[in-house]
C-alpha positions in Angstrom: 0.0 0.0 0.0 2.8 2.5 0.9 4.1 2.0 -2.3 1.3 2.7 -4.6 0.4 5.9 -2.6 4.3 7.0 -3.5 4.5 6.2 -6.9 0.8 8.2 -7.1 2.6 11.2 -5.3 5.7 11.0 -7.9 3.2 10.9 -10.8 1.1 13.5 -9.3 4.5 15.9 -8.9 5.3 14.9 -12.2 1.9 16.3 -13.6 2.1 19.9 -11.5 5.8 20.1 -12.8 4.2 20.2 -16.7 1.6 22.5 -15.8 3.8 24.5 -14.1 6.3 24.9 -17.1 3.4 25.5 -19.6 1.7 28.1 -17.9 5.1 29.9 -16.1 7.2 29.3 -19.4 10.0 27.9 -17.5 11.3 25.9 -20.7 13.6 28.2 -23.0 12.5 28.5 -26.6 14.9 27.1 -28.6 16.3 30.0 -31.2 17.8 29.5 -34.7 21.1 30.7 -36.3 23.2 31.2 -38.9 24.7 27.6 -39.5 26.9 26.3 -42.9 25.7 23.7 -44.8 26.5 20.9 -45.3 28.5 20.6 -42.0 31.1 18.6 -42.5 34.1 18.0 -45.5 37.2 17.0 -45.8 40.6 17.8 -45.6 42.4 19.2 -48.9 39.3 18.7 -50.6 36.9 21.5 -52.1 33.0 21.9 -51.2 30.2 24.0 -51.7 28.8 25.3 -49.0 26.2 27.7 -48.1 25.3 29.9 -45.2 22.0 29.6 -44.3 20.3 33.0 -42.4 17.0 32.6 -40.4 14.9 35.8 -39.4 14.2 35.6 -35.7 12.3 38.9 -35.5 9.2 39.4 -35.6 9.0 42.9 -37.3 13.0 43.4 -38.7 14.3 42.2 -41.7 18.0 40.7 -42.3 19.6 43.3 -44.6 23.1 42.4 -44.4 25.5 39.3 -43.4 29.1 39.1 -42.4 31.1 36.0 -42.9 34.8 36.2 -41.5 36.6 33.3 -42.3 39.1 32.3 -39.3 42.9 33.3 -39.4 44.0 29.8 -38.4 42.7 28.0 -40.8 42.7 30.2 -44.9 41.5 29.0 -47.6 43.4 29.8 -51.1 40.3 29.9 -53.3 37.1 31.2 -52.2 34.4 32.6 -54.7 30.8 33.3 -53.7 28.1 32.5 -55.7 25.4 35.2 -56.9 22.1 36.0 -55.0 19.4 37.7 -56.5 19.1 41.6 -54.7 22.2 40.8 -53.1 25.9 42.2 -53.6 28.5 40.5 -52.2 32.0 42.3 -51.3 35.4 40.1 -50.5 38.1 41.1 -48.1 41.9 39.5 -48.5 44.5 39.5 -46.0 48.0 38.5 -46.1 49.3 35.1 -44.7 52.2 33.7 -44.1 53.5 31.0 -45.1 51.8 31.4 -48.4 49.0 29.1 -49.4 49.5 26.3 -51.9 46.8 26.1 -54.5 47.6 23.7 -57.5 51.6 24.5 -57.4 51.4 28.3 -56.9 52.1 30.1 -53.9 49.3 32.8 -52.4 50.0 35.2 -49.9 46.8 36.1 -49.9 43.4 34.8 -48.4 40.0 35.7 -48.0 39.3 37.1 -44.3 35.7 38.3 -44.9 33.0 37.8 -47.5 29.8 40.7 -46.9 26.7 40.6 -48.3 24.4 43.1 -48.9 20.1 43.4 -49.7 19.6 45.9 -52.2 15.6 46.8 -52.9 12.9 44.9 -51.4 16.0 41.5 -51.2 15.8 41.5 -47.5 14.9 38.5 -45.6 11.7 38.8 -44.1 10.5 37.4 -40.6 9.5 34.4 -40.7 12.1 33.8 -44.4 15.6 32.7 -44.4 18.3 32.9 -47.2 21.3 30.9 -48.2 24.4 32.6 -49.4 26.5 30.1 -51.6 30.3 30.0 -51.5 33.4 27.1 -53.3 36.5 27.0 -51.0 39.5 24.8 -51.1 41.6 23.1 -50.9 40.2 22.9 -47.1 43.2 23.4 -44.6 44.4 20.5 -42.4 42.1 21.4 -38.9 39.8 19.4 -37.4 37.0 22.6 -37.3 36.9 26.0 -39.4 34.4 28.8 -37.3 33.4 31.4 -39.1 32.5 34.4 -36.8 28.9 36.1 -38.6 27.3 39.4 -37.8 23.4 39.1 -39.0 22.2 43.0 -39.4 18.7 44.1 -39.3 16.7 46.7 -40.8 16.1 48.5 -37.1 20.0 48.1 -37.1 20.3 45.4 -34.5 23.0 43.3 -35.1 22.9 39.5 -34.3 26.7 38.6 -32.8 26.9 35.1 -34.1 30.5 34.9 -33.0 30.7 32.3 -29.7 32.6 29.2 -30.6 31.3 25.3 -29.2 33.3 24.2 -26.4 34.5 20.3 -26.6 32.1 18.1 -24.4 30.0 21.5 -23.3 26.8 22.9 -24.3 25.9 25.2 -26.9 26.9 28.7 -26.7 24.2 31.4 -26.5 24.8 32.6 -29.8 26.8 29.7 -31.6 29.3 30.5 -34.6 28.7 28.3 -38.0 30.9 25.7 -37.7 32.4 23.4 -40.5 34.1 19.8 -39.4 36.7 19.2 -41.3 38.0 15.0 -41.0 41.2 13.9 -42.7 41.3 11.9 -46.5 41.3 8.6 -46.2 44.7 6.7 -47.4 44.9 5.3 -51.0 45.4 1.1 -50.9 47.9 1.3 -53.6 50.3 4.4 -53.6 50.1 6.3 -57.0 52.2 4.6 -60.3 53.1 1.6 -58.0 52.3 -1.7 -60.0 49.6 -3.9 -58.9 51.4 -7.1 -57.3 51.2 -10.4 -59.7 47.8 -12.9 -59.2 48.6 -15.8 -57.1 48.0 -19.2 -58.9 44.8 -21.0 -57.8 44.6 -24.8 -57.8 42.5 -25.1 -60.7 45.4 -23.0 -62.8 48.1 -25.5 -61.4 45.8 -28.1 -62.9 45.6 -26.7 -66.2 49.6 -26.0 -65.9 49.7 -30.6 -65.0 47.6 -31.3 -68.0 48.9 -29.1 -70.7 52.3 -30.5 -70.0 51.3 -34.1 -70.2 49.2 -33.5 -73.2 52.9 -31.7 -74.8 55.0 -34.8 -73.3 51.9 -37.7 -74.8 52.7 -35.7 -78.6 56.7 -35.8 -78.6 56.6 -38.8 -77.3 53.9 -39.9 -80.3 56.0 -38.5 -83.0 59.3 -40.0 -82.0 57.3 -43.5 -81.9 55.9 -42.6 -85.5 59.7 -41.9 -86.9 61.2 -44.8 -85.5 58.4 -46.8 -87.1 58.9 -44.7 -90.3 62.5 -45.5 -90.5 62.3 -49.3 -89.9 59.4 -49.8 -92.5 61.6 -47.7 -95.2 65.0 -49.9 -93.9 62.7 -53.0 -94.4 61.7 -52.0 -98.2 65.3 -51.6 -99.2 65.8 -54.8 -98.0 63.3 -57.2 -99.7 65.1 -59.3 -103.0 63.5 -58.4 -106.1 61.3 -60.7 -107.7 62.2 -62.7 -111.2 60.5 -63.1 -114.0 
């Protein structure tokens, strides 16, 4: 009896506990933000990936976006992709050591793409855009962040600049963040020659046969000679018949 009349109390607790959140609003809303897409590429390779911008207010629209590509990790080629009532403006910086990109040497990289709405382009509440952009080759880290500042028409501006700690929850206002995993290894190195077949029983076989069959037809000919030359010896020997 005890028992029942405690598991009714937990239940019961459990019940006033939901009420208590739906009415008082104790759960926090979960909020969007920028993010890249898709998340994760790899190393050396070359993607493209796109920024996608939700509108969290409820009367603002986004009018411009800020990417700013980190300093620890540059990417020698970089080129956006057009959006319709949206310019796009690229910032370079200088890095050293150069960047390799197909056998040249940059010592420049991009450190910041903007783009801005022009007209009625913005992205209204309750829209959100996608700005395309092709990088590579993708540097040797395990995670690019790429620091965004979301303006709005009332000029807020969205600081989406907080990067994840490993094992921790997610910031309050979360950077994009692109995963970057490492190529796998090739089997065979490049221009090395594939190593010979081994022989399978059945070929062994048809190496045993072949050979007999070759060994069965010398030994057939020689036979037919020697009876060749002692039919012709026995001719040559017969008397000739007299009249």
């Amino acid at each position: 009896m005890i028992r029942h009349r405690r598991t009714a109390g937990v239940a019961a607790a459990l019940a006033l506990g939901a009420v208590a959140t739906a009415v008082l609003g104790f759960a926090a809303p979960v909020s969007a933000h920028v993010s890249v897409n898709p998340q994760e590429a790899t190393q050396g390779g070359y993607g493209r990936f796109a920024f996608r911008v939700p509108n969290e207010s409820d009367t603002a629209s986004t009018t411009k976006l800020e990417v700013v590509l980190p300093e620890n990790a540059p990417v020698g080629s970089v080129s956006t992709m057009p959006v319709p009532g949206w310019t796009v403006a690229v910032e370079k910086r200088k890095v050293d050591p150069p960047v390799e990109v197909h056998g040249s040497q940059l010592s420049e990289a991009v450190s910041k793409i903007t783009w801005t709405a022009t007209g009625d382009a913005a992205v209204k509440p309750g829209q959100f855009q996608e700005f395309p952009v092709s990088m590579g080759p993708l540097p040797q880290v395990d995670t690019m962040v790429f620091k965004t500042l979301q303006t709005y028409s009332d000029g807020n501006v969205q600081r989406w600049i907080e990067a994840p700690t490993p094992g921790g929850e997610e910031p309050e206002n979360p950077a994009p963040v692109l995963t970057l995993t490492a190529a796998a290894p090739s089997a065979t190195p490049t221009g090395a020659a594939a190593p010979p077949a081994a022989a399978t029983d059945d070929d062994a076989d048809d190496d045993g046969v072949a050979t007999g069959l070759a060994v069965a037809g010398l030994v057939a000919g020689v036979g037919g000679l020697l009876l060749g030359g002692l039919a012709f010896a026995r001719t040559r020997r017969a008397p000739t018949s007299q009249a």
